[in-house]
N, C-alpha and C positions, 0 to 999 in steps of 0.2 A: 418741670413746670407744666399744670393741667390747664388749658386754655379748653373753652365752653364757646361752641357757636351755636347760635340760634335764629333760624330764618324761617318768618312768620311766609307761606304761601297757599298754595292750595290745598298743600300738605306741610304740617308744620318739617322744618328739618335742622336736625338737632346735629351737632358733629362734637367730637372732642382730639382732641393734639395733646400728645403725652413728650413732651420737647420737639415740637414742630412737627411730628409725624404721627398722620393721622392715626389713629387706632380703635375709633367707631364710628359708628352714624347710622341716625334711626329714623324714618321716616312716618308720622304722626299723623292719622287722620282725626282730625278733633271733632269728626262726624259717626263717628266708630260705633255701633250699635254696644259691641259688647268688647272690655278689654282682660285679659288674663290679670286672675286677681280680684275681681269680681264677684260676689259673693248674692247665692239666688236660693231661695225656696221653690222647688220644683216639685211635679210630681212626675214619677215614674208610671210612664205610657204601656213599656215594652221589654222585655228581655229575651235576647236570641244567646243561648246558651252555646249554640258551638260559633257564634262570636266571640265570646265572655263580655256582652254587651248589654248594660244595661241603658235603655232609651227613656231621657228627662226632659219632659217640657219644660223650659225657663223664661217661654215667652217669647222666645223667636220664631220665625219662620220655619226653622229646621229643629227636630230637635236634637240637645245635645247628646253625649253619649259617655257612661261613664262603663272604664272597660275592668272586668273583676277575673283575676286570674284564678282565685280558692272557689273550687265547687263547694263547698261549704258556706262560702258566705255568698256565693251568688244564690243561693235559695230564701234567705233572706231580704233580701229586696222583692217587695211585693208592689204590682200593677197599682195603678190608684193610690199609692204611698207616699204621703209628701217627703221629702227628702233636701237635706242641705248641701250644698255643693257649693265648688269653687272652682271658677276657669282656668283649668293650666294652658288650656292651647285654644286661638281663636279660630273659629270656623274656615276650611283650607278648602275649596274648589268644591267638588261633593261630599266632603267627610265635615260634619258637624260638627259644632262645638267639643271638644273635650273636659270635662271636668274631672274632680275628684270629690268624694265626700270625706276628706280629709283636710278640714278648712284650717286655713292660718290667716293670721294679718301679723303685719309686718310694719315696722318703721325703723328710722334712722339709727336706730342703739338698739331694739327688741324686735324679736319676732314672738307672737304666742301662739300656741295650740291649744287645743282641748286636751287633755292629761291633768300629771303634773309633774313636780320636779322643775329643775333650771337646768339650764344644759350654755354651751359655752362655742362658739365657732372654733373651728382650725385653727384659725389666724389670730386667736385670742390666747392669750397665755391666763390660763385659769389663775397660778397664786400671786401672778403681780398684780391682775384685773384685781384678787379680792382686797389685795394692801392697798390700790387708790381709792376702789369703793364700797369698801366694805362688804359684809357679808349679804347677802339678797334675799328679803324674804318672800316664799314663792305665794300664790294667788291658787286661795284653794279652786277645783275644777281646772285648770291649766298650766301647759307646762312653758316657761319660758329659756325662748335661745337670745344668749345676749353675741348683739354681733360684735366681730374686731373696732368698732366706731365707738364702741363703747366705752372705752380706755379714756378717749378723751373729752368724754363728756363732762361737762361739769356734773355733782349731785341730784342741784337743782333741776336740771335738763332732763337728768335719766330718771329720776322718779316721777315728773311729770310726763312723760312718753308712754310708761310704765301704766300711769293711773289712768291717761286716756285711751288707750289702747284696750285696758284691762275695760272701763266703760265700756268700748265700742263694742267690742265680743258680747261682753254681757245683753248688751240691747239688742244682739243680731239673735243670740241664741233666744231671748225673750220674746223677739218678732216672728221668730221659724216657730215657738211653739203656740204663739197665740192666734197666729196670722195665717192666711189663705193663700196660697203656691197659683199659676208660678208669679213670682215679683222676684224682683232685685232686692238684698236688701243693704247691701256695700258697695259703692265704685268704687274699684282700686286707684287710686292716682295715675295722671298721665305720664307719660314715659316722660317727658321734661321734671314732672314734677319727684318722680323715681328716682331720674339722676340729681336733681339738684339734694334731694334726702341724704341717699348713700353715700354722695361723693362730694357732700357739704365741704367738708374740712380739708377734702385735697386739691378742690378748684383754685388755681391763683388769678384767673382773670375771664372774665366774662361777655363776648360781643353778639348785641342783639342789632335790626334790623328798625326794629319800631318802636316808641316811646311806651307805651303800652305794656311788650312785656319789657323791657325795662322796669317799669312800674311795679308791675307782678314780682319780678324779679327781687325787687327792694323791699313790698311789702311783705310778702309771704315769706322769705327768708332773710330780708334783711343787708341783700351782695348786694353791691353796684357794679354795674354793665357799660360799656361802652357802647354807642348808639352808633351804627353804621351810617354814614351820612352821603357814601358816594353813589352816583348814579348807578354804577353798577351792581350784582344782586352780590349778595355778604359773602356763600358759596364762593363766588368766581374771583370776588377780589382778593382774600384769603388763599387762592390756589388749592381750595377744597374741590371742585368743579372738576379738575383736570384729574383728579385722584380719584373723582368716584368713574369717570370714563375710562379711568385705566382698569376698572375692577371686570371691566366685561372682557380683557383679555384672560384667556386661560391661561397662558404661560406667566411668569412672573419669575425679573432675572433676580438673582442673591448677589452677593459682594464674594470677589475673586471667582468669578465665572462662570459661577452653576447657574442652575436654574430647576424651578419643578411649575409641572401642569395642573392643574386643576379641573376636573371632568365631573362635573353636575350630573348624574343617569335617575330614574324613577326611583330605583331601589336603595343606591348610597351615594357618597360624593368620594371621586378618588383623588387623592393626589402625587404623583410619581417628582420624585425626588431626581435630576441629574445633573451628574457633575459638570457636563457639558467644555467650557474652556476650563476647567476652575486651575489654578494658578498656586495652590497652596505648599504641605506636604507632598514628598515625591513617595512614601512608603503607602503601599496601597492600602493597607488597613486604616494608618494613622488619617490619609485621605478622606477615609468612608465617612471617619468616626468624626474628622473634622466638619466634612461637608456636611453632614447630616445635622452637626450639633448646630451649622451657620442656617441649617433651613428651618431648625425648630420655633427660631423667632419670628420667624416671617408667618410661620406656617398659623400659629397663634393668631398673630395677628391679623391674616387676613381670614383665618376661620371667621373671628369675630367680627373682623369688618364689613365682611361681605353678609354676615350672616349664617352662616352655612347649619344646616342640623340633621338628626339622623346617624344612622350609621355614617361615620367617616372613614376609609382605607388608607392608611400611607401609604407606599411602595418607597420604603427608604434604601441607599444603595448599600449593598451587603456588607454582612457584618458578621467575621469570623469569632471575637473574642466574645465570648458571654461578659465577661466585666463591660467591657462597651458595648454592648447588647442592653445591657442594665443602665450602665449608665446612658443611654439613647433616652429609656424608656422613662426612667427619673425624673431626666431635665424635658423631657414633652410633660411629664406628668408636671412638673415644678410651674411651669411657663402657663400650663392653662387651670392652675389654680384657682384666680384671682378672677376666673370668668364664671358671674353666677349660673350660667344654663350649662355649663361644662357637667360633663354628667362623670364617666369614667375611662379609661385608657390601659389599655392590654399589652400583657409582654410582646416583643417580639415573634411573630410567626417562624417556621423553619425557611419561609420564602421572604424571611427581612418584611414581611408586613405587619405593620404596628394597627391595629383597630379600635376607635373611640367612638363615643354616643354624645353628643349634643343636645340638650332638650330645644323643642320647638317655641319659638315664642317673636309673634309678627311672622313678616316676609324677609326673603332676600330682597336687595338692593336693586337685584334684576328687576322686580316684579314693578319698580316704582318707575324706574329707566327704560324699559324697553319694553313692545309688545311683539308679537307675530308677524311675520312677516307673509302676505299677501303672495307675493310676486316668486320665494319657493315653497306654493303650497303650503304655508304654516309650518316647516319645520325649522326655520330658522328665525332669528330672531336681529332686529334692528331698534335701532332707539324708538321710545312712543314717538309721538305725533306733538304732546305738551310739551315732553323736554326737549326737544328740538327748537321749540321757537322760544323756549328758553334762554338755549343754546345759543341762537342767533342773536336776540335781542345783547346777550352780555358780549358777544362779538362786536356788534356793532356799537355800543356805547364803549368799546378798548377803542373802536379805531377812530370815534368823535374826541373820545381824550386826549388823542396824540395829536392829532392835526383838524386842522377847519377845513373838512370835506364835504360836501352836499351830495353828491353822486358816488353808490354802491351798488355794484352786480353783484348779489347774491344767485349761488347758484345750488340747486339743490337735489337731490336722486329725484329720480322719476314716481316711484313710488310712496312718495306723496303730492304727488300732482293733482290728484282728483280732487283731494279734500281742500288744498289751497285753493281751488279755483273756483269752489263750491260756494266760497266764502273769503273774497281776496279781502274786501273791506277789512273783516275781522281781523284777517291776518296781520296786514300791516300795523295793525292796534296795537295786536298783542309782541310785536317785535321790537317795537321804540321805532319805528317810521315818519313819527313827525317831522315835519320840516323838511326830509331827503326826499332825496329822489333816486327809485329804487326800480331798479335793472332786475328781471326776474327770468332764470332759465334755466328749466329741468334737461339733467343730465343722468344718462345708465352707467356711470364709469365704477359707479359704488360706493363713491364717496356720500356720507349722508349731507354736508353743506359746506360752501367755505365761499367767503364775503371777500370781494377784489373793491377797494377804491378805486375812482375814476379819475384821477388826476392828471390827464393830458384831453384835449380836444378830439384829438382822433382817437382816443380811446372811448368817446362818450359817444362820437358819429357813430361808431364800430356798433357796438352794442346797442344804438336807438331803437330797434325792434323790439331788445324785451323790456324797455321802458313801461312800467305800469304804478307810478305814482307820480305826482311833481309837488 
């Protein structure tokens, strides 16, 4: 069962549950200058050749950069040369936009390109797809990929996709040759609007936050949603909350014992596979080959949940048999099929490390949850400062649903002391503070916060010093 959550905030946040366990979540800014997918008339600024970089104004602040590995075709891009392009990656810290001038648009059943011919997904079975829909005819100038969703489109559906998609190219390519660089000349759709496309037909149920997208929700495609009605925020009632703060650990335990790491560095992401308690097979191959096959799923999964991209490492635990060597590498390859940014996945090293490439697209999860930490010099990291009072506010509205309290000591690390006191009024606003009366007092023990009700007399004497609402 595909459950869809949707929580309209500063940032929209999108989650999905594939039988109760979480397996994405995407974080939306619906203020985003520019989203991958994107489609711009640029002109080419710059080209630094032992970059293989070619530099496009698309009208940003920065410009983007599109990277050309054939010396051959990098001499063809010329300074001053308007140029079509398409965003595969959004602008990362000081590295610029990335494009391609290899444009596609894409929808629910088709993707096109510029070519032509028809071509067919992985996951699509070419002579059944042609026994339900007949044979396809192609669109001169372009070549069409029919995805696996295709299967069960009705006729009507897929030829209409077909023709508007086939339109929209047609007017982008008519716009890049008539028109003046840089401009946009396609949004790609938002990442809610993404998944509701591709994954139309596998969703079984739907919960939003606010009437609104609800609305959206029924009109643009047609689903009905369930409308979250509790005080508390959709995240935290759901048990999605607790699942994305479990993401900032690095270790993550497996079933029968193991466990593997997870280590984020500049250059790749590692992750060490160990067997730790595990409880399984006693033969220590049959062991390796067990435990490793029990971390492939996980390892899937939180790739994609957390985000992760780039060069990835495994360190799976050894593996003498080349047949379970193969077969390790298989079912890793099998399990991140079904992830569109999964790029590819490498035999077994002679040191059991397996290596894979992720494409980039958004941020990690980290980026949204947690900033810099002040207090060690910047190298460490703690929750922001937003999702904290986040955090607090849905604490505090668990502990008015259980019982009728007025008095809460919240207590919280030191290092956010300055900003709360900068601005207490605010604070309380944004925590759900009406009506309580709230006990406040910064603590170094390292805990980021944790809310005590005040349910006896001497417990509320005690603490009358950090009283600071009524």
């Amino acid at each position: 069962m595909i459950e869809l959550f949707i929580e309209e905030d500063h940032y929209r946040r999108i989650a999905i549950k594939d039988n109760s366990i979480l397996t994405e979540c995407y974080f939306e800014d619906r203020n985003q200058e520019v989203r991958s997918g994107d489609v711009f008339l640029g002109i080419i600024r710059k080209k630094v050749k032992a970059l293989h970089s070619v530099f496009i104004d698309i009208g940003l602040k920065k410009n983007a950069f599109l990277y050309v590995t054939n010396n051959n075709r990098f001499e063809d891009y010329k300074e001053g040369q308007s140029i079509l392009v398409e965003v595969i990656k959004e602008e990362d810290g000081s590295k610029g936009t990335k494009v391609t001038d290899k444009v596609s648009l894409g929808g629910r059943f088709v993707v096109f390109f510029e070519g032509k011919g028809i071509g067919y997904s992985k996951r699509l079975d070419r002579e059944e797809f042609l026994e339900k829909q007949g044979n396809q005819n192609p669109k001169d100038g372009f070549r069409i990929l029919f995805r696996s969703a295709a299967m069960d489109a009705n006729k009507a559906e897929l030829d209409k996709e077909i023709e508007e998609i086939h339109n929209a190219f047609k007017e982008i390519l008519k716009r890049a040759e008539t028109g003046i660089g840089p401009r946009r000349l396609y949004g790609e759709s938002s990442i809610l609007d993404r998944i509701l496309r591709d994954r139309f037909s596998e969703i079984n149920m739907i919960y939003v936050d606010t009437e609104d997208t609800a609305d959206m929700v029924k009109k643009e495609y047609g689903l009905p949603s369930l409308v979250h009605g509790n005080g508390r925020s959709l995240f935290d009632f759901y048990g999605i909350e607790q699942e994305l703060l479990k993401l900032r650990h690095r270790k993550v335990h497996l079933k029968d014992g193991g466990n593997m790491v997870i280590e984020i560095t500049e250059a790749m992401v590692v992750i060490d596979v160990n067997s730790a308690k595990y409880t399984g097979k006693k033969n220590k191959e049959d062991m390796a080959l067990a435990m490793n096959l029990a971390a492939v799923d996980e390892i899937a999964r939180q790739i994609r949940l957390r985000n992760l991209s780039g060069i990835i490492v495994v360190d799976f635990i050894d593996l003498a048999s080349e047949v379970n060597r193969a077969t390790l590498q298989e079912t890793m390859q099998r399990k991140l099929q079904d992830d569109p940014l999964f790029s590819r996945c490498y035999p077994l090293t002679e040191l059991n490390l397996m290596q894979m490439t992720r494409k980039k697209k958004g941020y990690p999860v980290y980026h949204f949850i947690e900033e810099e930490c002040s207090a060690c010099d910047h190298k460490g990291k703690r929750l922001s400062f937003a999702y904290l009072k986040k955090l607090i506010k849905n604490e505090l509205m668990k502990k008015v649903d259980n019982i009728e309290i007025l008095d809460y000591l919240i207590v919280i690390g030191t290092p956010y002391e300055e900003r709360i006191r900068k601005d207490l009024r605010s604070f309380l606003g944004e925590i759900g503070a009406e009506g309580k009366r709230i006990y406040l007092e910064f603590s170094a023990s390292g805990d980021d916060f944790r809310i005590e009700p005040l349910v006896f007399k001497n417990q509320i004497q005690d603490k009358e010093k950090y009283l600071i609402s009524e």
